[in-house]
C-alpha positions in Angstrom: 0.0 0.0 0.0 1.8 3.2 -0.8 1.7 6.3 1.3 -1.4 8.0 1.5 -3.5 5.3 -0.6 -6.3 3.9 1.7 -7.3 1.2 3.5 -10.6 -0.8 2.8 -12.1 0.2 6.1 -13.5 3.0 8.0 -12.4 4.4 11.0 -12.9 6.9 13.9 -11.0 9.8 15.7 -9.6 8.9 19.5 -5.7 8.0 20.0 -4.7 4.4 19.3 -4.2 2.1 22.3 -2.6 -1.2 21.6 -1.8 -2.6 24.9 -5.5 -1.3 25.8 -6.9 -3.3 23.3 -5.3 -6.2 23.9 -6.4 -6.5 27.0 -10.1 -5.7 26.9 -10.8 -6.9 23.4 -12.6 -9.5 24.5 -15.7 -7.4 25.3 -15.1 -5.0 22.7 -18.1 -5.1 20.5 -17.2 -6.2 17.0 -20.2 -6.3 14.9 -19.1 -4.3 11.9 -19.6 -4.4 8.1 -16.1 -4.2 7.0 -14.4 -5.2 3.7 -12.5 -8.4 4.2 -8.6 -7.1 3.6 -7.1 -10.7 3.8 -8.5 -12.9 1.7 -5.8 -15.7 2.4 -6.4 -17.9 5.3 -4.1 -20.1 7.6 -5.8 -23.8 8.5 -5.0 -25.8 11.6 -4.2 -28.9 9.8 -0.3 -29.5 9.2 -1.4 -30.9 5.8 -3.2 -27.2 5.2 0.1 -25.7 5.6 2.2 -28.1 3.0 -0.8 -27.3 0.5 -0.4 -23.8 1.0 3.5 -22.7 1.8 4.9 -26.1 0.0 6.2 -29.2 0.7 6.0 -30.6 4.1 7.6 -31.7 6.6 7.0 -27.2 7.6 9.9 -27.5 10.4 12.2 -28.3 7.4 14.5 -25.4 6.9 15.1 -23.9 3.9 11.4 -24.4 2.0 11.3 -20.5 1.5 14.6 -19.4 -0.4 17.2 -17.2 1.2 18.0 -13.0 1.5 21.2 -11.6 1.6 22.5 -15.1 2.7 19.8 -15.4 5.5 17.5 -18.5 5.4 14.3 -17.1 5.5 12.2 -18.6 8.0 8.4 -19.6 7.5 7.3 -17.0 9.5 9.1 -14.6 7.5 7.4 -15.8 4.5 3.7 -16.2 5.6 4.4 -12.4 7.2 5.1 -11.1 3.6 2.2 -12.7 1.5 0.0 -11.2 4.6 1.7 -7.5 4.0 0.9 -8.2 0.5 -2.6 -9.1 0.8 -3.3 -6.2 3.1 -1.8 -3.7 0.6 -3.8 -4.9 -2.4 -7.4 -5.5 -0.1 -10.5 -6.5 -1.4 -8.5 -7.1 -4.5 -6.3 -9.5 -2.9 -9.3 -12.2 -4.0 -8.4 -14.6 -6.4 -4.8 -13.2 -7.3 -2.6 -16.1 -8.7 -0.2 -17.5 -6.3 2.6 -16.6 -8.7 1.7 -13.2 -8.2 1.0 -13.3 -4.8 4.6 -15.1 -3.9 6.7 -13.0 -6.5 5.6 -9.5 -4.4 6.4 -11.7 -1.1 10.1 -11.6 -2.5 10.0 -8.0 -3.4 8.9 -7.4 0.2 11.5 -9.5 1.8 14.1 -8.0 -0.4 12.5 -4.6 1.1 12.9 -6.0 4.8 16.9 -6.8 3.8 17.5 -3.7 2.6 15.9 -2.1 5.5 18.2 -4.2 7.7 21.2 -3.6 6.0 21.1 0.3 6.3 20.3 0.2 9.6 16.4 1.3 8.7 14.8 -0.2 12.2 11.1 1.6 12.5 9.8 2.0 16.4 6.7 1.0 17.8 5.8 5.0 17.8 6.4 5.0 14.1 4.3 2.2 13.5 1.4 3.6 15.6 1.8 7.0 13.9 1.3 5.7 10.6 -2.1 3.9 11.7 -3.4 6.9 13.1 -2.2 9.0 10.1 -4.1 6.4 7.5 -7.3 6.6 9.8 -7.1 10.7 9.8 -7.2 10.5 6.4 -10.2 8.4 6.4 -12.8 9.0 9.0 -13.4 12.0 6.8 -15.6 10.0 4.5 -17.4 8.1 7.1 -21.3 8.4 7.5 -22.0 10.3 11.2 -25.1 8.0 11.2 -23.5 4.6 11.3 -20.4 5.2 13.2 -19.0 2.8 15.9 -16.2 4.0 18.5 -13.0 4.4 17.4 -11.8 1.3 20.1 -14.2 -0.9 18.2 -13.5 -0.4 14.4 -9.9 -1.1 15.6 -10.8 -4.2 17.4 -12.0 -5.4 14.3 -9.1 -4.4 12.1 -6.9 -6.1 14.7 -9.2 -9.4 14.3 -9.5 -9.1 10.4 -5.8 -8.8 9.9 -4.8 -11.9 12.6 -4.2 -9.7 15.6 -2.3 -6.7 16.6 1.0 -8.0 15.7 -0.3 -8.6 11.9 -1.3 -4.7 12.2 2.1 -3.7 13.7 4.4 -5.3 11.3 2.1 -3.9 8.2 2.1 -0.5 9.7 6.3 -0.9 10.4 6.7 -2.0 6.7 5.2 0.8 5.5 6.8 3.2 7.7 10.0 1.4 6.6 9.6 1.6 3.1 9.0 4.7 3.3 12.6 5.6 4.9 13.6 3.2 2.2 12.7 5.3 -0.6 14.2 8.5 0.6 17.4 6.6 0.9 17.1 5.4 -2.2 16.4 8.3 -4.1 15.1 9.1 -7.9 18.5 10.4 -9.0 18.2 10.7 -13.1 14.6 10.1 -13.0 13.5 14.1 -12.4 10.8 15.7 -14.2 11.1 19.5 -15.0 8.1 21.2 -14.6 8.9 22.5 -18.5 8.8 18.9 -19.6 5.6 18.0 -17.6 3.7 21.3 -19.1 4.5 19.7 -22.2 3.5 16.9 -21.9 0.2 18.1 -20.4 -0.4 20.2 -23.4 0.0 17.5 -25.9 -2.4 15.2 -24.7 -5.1 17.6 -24.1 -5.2 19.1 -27.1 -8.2 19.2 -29.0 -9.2 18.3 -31.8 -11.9 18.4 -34.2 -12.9 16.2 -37.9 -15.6 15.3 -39.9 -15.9 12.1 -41.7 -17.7 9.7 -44.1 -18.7 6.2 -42.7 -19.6 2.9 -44.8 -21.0 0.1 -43.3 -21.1 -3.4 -44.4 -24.4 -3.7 -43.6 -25.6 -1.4 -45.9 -24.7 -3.7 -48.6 -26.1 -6.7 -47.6 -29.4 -6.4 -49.9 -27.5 -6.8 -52.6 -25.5 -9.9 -52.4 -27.2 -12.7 -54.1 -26.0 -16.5 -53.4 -26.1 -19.7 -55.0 -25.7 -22.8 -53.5 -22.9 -23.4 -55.6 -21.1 -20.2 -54.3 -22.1 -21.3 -50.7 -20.5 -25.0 -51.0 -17.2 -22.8 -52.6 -17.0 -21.1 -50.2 -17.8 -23.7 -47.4 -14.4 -25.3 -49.1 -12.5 -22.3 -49.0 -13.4 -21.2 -45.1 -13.2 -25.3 -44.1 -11.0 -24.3 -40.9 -13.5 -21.7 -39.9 -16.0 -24.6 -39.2 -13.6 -26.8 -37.1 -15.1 -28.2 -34.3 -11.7 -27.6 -31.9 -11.4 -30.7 -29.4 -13.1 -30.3 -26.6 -12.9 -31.9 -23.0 -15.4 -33.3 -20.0 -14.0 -33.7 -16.0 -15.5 -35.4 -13.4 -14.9 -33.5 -9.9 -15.9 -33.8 -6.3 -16.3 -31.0 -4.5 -16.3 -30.7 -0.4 -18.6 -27.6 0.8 -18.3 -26.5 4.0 -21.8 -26.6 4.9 -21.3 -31.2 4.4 -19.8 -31.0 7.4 -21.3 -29.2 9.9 -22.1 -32.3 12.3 -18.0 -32.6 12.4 -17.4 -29.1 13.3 -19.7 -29.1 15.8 -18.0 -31.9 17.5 -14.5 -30.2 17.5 -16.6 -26.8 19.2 -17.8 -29.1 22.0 -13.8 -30.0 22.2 -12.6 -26.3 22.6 -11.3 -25.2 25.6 -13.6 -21.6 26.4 -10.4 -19.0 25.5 -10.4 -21.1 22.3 -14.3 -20.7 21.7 -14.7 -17.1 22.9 -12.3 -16.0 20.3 -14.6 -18.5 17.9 -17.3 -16.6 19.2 -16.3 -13.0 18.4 -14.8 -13.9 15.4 -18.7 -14.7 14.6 -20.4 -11.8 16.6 -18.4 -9.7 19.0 -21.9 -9.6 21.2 -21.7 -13.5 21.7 -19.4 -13.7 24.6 -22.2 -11.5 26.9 -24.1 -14.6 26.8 -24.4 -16.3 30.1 -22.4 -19.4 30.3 -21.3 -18.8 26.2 -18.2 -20.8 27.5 -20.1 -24.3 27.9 -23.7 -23.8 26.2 -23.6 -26.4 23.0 -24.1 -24.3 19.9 -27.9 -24.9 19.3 -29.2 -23.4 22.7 -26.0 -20.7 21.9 -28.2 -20.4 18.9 -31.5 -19.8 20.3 -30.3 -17.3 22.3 -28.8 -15.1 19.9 -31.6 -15.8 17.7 -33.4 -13.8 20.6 -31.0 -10.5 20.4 -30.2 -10.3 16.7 -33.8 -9.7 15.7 -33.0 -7.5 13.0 -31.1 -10.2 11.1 -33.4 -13.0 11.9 -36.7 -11.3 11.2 -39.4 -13.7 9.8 -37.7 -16.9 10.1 -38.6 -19.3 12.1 -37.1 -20.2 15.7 -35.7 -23.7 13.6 -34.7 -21.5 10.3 -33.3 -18.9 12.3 -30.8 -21.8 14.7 -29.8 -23.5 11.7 -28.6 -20.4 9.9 -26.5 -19.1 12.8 -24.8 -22.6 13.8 -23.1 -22.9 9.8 -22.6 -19.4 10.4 -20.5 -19.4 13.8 -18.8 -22.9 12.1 -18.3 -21.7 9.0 -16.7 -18.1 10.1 -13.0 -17.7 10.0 -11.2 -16.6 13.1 -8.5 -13.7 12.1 -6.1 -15.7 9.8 -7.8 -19.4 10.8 -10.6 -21.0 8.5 -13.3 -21.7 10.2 -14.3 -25.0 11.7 -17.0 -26.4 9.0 -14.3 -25.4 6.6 -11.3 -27.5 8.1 -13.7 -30.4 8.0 -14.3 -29.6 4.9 -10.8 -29.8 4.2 -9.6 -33.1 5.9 -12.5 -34.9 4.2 -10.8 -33.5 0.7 -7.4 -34.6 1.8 -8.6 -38.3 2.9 -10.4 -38.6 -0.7 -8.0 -37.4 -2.1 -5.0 -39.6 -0.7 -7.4 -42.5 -1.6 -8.0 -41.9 -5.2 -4.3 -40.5 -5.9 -3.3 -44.6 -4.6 -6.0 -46.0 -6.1 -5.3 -44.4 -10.0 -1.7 -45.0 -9.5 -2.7 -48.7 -9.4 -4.5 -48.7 -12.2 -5.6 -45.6 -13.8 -8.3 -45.2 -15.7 -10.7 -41.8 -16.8 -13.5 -43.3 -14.5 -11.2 -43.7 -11.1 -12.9 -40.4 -9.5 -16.5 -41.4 -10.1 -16.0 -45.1 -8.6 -13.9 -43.9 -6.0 -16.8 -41.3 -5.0 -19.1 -43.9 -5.1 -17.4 -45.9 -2.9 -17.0 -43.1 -0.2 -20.8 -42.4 -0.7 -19.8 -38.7 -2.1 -21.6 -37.0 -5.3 -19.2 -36.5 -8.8 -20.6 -34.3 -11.2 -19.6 -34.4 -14.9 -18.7 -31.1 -16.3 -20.5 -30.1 -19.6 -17.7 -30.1 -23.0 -15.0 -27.3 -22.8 -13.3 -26.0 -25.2 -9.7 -24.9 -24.6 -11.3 -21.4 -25.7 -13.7 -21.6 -22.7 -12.5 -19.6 -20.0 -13.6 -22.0 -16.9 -15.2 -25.1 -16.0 -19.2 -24.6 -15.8 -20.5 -26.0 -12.5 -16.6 -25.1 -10.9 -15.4 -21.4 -11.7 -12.6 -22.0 -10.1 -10.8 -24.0 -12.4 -9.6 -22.6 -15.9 -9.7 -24.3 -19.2 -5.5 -24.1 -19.1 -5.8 -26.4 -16.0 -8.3 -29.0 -18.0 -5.9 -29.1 -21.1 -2.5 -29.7 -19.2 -4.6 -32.8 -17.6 -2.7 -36.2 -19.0 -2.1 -40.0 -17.5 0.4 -38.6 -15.3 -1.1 -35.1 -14.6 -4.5 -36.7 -13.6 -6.4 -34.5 -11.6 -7.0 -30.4 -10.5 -6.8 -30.4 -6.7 -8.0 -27.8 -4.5 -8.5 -24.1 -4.2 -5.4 -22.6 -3.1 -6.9 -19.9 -0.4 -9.5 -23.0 0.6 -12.0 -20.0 1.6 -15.1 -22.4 1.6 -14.9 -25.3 -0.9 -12.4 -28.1 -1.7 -12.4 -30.2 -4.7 -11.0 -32.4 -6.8 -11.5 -32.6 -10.7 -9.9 -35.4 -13.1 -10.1 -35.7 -16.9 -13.3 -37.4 -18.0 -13.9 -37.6 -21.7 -11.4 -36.0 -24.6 -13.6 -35.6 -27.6 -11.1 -35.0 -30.7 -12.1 -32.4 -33.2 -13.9 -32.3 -36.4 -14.8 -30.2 -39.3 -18.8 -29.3 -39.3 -20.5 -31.3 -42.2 -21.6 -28.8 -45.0 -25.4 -29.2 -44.0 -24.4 -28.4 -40.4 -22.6 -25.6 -41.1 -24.5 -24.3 -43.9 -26.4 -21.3 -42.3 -23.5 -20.0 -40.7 -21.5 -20.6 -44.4 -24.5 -18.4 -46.1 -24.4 -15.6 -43.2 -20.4 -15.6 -43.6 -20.3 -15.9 -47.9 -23.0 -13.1 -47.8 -21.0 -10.4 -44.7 -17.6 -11.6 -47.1 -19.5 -10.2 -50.3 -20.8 -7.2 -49.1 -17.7 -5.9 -47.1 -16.2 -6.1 -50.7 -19.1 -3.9 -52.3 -18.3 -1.4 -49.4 -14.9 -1.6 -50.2 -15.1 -0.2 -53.6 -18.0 2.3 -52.5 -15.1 3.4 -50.7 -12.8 3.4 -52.7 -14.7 5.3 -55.4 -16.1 7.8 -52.7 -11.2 8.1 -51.4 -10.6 8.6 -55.5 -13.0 11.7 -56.0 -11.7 13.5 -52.4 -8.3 12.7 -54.2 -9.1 14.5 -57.4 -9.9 18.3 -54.6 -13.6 17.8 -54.6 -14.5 18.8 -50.6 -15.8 16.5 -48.5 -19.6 17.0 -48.4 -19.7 17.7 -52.1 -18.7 14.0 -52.4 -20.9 12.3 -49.6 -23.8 14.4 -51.4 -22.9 12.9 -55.0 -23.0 9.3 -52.9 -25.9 10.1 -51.1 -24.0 9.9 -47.9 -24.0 12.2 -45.0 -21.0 13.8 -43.5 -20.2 13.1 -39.5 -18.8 15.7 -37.1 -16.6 14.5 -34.2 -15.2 16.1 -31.3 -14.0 17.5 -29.9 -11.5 14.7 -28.6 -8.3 14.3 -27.3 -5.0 12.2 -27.7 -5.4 10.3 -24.6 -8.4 8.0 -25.5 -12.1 7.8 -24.7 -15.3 8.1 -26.5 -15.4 10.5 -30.1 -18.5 12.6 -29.7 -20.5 12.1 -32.9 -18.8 8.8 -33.6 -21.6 6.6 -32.4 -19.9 3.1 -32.9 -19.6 3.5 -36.5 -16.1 2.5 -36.5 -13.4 2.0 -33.7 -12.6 5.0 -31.9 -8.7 4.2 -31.8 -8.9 3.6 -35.4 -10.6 6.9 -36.2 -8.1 8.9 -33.2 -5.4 7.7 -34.9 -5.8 8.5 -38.2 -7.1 12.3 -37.1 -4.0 12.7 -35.2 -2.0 11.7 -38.1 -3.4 14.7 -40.1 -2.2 18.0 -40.4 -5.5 20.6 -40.5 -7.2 20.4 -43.7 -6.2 17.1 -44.9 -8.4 13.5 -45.4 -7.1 10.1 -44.9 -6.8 7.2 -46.8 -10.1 4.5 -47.1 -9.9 3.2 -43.6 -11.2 -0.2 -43.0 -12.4 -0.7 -39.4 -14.6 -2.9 -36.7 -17.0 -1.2 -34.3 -16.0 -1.6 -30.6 -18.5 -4.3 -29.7 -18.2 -6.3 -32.4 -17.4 -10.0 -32.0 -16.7 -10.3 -35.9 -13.3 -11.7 -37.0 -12.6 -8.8 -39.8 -13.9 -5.3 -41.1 -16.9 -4.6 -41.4 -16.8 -0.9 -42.0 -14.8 1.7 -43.5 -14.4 5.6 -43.2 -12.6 8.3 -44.5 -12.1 11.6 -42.0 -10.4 14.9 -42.3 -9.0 17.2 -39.3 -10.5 20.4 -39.4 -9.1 21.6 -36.0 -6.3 21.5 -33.6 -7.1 23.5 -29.9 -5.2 24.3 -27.4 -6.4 23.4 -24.0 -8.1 25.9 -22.1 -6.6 28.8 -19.6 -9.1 27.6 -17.2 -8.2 23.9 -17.8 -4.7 24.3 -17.3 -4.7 26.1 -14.5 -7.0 23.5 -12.3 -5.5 20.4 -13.4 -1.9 21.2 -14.2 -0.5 21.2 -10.5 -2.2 17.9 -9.8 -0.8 16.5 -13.3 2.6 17.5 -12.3 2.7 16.1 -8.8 1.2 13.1 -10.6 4.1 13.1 -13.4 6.6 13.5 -10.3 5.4 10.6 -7.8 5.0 8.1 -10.9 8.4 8.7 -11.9 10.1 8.5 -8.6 7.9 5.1 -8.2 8.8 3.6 -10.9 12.9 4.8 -10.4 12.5 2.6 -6.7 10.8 -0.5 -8.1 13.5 -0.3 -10.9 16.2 0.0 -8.2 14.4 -2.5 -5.8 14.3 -5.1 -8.4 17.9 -4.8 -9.1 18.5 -5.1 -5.5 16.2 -8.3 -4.9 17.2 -10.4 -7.9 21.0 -10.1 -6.2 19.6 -10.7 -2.3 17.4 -13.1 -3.0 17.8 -17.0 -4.1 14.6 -19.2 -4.7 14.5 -22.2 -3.2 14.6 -25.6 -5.0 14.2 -28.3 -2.5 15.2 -32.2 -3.5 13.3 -35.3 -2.3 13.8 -38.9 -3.5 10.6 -41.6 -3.4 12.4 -45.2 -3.6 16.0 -45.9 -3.2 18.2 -43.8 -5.1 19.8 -40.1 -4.9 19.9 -37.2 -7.0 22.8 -35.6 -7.7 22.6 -31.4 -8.3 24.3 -29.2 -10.4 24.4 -25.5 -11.6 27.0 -22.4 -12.6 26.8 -20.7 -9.0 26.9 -24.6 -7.2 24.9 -22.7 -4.7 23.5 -25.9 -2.4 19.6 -25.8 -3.0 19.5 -22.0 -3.0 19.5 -19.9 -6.7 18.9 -16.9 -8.3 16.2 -16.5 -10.5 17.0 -17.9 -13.7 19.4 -20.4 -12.4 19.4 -23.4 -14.7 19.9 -26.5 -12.1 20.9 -29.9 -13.7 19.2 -32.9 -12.2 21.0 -36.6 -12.8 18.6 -39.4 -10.7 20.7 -42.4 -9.9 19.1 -45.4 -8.5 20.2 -47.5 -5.8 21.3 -51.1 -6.4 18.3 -53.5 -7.5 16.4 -50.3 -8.2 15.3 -48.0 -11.3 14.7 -44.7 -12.0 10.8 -44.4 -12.7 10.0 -40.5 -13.3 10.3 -36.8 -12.1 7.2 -34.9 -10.8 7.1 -31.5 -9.1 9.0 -29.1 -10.8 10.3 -31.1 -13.7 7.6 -31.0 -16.1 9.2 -32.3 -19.3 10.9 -35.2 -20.3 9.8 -36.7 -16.6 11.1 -40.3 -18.1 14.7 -39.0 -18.2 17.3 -39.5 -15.8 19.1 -36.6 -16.3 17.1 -33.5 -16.4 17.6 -29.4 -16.5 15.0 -27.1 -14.1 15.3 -23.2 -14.2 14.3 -21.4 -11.2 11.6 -19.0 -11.3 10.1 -19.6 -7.6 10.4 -21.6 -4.3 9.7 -25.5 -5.5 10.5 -28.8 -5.3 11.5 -32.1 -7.6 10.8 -35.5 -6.5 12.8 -38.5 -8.4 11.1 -42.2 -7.8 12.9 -45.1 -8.2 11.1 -48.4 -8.4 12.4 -52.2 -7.1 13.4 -53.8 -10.0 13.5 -56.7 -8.4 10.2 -56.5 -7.2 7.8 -59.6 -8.4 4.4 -58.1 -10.0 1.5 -58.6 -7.7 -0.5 -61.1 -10.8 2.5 -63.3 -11.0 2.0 -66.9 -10.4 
């Protein structure tokens, strides 16, 4: 989050308090509708962990790469994908992971540098900056629907994972912001001169008039035969390929299956586990008398009793129902909730069972009989086309992830930020391509013979209409001969935007950039162009247009917006002269890591340029040799190797924290069907 942007939450005017809140938090009241800022979400499960920060066993050093020669430590790592989140808020949902872990690295190599010039921000500095950022926001808050200040902080603290998640943002930001001083913008300055003109340029306005042809026009007057149509049927045969397309099978495990479990793990808590469950939920629940043993139903009834507003109408049944998934179901700071875990470890079991089970004997029907089995449901996707941009019936998977799918890449597991459903998905049905017979294809052949035919006949109205301008006739003398009508546009500027007068007869960018090639006075060329909106795969329409006036931007204009433009012009520059330099600095602090693990008997030797021991920087290229322990094989590589997996010696290059697994089979081993 950069200085003086703002955070997705209001707030309210009273001095900060950390210790204060801290210690009475627990009866703060926290009901408040605030934009989630982390999005990413910690389960209790060791298992959750390995899905999320890699390769298990987590008290394994080295899983995160290494800064400035320091191992970085899994708390370090899970502290900078939190920073990250924060700063990006609400749209911190659904980033990629490769996103989300390359600005981790940027923000250790931030912390690094920090440490290595000595730049060490206080607690004071850190509580500063949060009670500068909610200053500069309470201003916007409704009077009418204002908690106290103490409780829209209790809920920040909560949302973000507790004070200390708050802290460290707050001391990252103050840090940076020493960090960029140090660092300074040196050759990166822009002169007000140079900003003034550059502020002039691309307001300018300007101002044209132009003849437009449409296709459409010149549809009437294409006749077909079926002879033409079959011709042309021949000639456009790749247009009607059927592209292959693909079916999965998946599984998915929604919180709200597993309810019954959860509830039995919230009968297990201990109370300072469930009172923080609790106010996680509603901060109001922890008034209730005896909140710290009361089973979640009669828990139920009683809120049911207080939150009237949200229950109003439902029935005492409807109304218990809805707020037990809702007090399992919530998450508790940077902990899923309870339903969700469930939810989770049910994925994980299935998912242990069907990886063994296909490795025995794979087969595209493995998920559905293995679902059977375990009494869950499989659904069957509907075909997708490597076009398509997800899986109907599961968004969360893209059609990418369904075409990389092969005997040895079997199945989609999991959402990565497991927010409220698990699943699995594995490749059901391939159905190869094919071309469209003629009589399927033959009203989309006619349509497409008939648009090819009149774009021509367009085509040479406009060319006739270009060849008369050519000869000095004016413009509206020739659109008059044509019996066409002249457009005026404008006036517009260089920057982009909507033409006034242009009305989606031809693309805006099309017709900007030929005006702005123009001096005053002069016509273009015969322009073909598409219409913004339309999904057609060539022209269909065509313009001429002449510039008939350049103006300079307004007095008026330039003195209200120019100062803001400048200071603009000044803090993008020096922006992008740090990232420039912090990226420099990173990619020689910071080596990924590329961990090594063997399944069998056997070893794997390593080796690269910079023989750095499991540590490289990005780009590294890593040569991989398998060699198999007596009476064994090598079988394959999986994890980061993902071609050539068959061969023995293999290359990786480094591009993130991962991991290569070489398995070696018994070659001795007797198969299990022998006699």
């Amino acid at each position: 989050m950069a200085e003086g942007s703002s955070f997705p939450v209001l707030f309210y005017r009273n001095m900060i308090d950390f210790q204060y809140i801290r210690k009475k938090q627990k009866w703060l009241f926290g009901l408040i509708a605030i934009p989630v800022i982390i999005g990413f979400v910690v389960l209790f499960t060791p298992d959750a962990e390995d899905r999320i920060f890699g390769r298990g066993p987590q008290s394994e050093s080295g899983q995160y790469g290494q800064v400035d020669g320091e191992i970085v430590t899994r708390a370090q790592w899970i502290e900078a994908r939190n920073i990250v989140i924060a700063n990006m808020g609400t749209q911190s949902r659904g980033i990629p992971e490769s996103f989300l872990n390359s600005r981790a690295v940027q923000i250790l190599g931030e912390k690094a540098l920090m440490k290595r010039y000595g730049i060490d921000p206080s607690q004071s500095d850190s509580d500063s900056w949060i009670k500068t950022l909610i200053d500069s926001n309470i201003e916007g808050s409704p009077s009418e629907s204002r908690l106290t200040r103490k409780e829209i902080v209790t809920n920040l603290v909560r949302t973000v994972g507790g004070s200390a998640q708050l802290e460290a943002l707050a001391r990252y930001q103050v840090g940076v912001r020493q960090l960029r001083d140090l660092a300074g913008v040196a050759g990166i300055l822009v002169s007000r001169k140079e900003a003034e003109i550059r502020f002039r340029e691309s307001n300018e306005q300007y101002e044209a008039e132009a003849i437009f042809l449409s296709h459409t026009n010149y549809l009437p007057l294409v006749q077909s035969t079926d002879e033409q149509i079959k011709k042309h049927y021949t000639n456009t045969l790749a247009n009607n390929r059927i592209p292959e397309r693909r079916q999965v099978s998946y599984v998915t495990f929604p919180a709200t299956n597993y309810l019954d479990e959860a509830e039995e793990k919230f009968n297990e808590l201990k109370p300072s586990q469930r009172e923080s469950l609790l106010q996680a939920y509603w901060g109001g629940s922890t008034n209730l008398v005896g909140y710290e043993t009361n089973d979640i139903p009669n828990l139920a009834k009683e809120i049911a009793t207080l939150r009237t507003n949200e229950y109003k109408g439902m029935k005492v049944e409807e109304a218990v129902a809805s707020i037990r998934s809702d007090i399992l179901s919530t998450s508790n700071g940077l902990k899923s909730g309870l339903a969700v875990i469930e939810a989770y470890k049910a994925g994980l079991d299935f998912q242990r069972s069907l990886e063994k089970t296909y490795k025995d004997q794979p087969a595209l029907d493995t998920l559905e009989k293995m679902a059977l089995l375990q009494n869950l449901t499989a659904t069957t996707s509907p075909p997708l086309a490597s076009q398509d941009r997800v899986v109907f019936g599961l968004p969360q998977v893209r059609s990418a992830q369904v075409f990389e799918l092969s005997k040895t890449n079997a199945f989609i597991i999991g959402d990565s930020q497991f927010s409220s459903e698990f699943y699995i998905a594995s490749l059901k049905k391939v159905i190869p391509s094919r071309n469209r017979t003629f009589i399927e294809a033959k009203t989309t052949v006619t349509a497409d013979f008939k648009k090819t035919e009149s774009i021509k006949l367009m085509n040479e109205a406009g060319e006739k209409i270009h060849q008369s301008i050519k000869t000095g006739k004016a413009l509206a003398e020739v659109a008059g001969e044509n019996n066409f009508t002249v457009t005026k546009l404008g006036p517009f500027d260089s920057a982009g935007g909507a033409i006034p007068g242009l009305a989606k007869k031809a693309n805006s960018e099309d017709v900007r950039t030929q005006a702005l090639g123009l001096d005053v006075g002069a016509t273009s060329e015969l322009i073909t162009s598409s219409p913004e909106g339309s999904d057609s795969s060539y022209e269909e329409a065509a313009f001429v247009v002449k510039l008939t006036g350049k103006n300079a931007v307004s007095k008026d204009r330039f003195d209200a917006e120019f100062d803001g433009y400048l200071k603009s012009e000044r803090s993008a520059a020096a922006s992008q002269s740090y990232f420039t330099w912090l990226r420099e600095k990173t990619a020689e602090l910071f080596k990924y890591s590329l961990k090594t693990y063997v399944d069998g008997e056997g070893e794997i030797n390593v080796k690269s340029d910079d023989d750095d021991g499991g540590f490289y920087k990005e780009g590294t290229k890593v040569t991989l040799v398998a060699k198999p322990a007596a009476n064994f094989a090598f079988k394959e590589w999986s994890g980061a190797v993902t071609m050539n997996t068959g061969s023995a010696t293999n290359e990786v290059t480094v591009s993130s924290n991962s991991s290569v697994t070489a398995s070696f089979t018994n070659s001795l081993a007797v198969p299990s069907d022998a006699n």
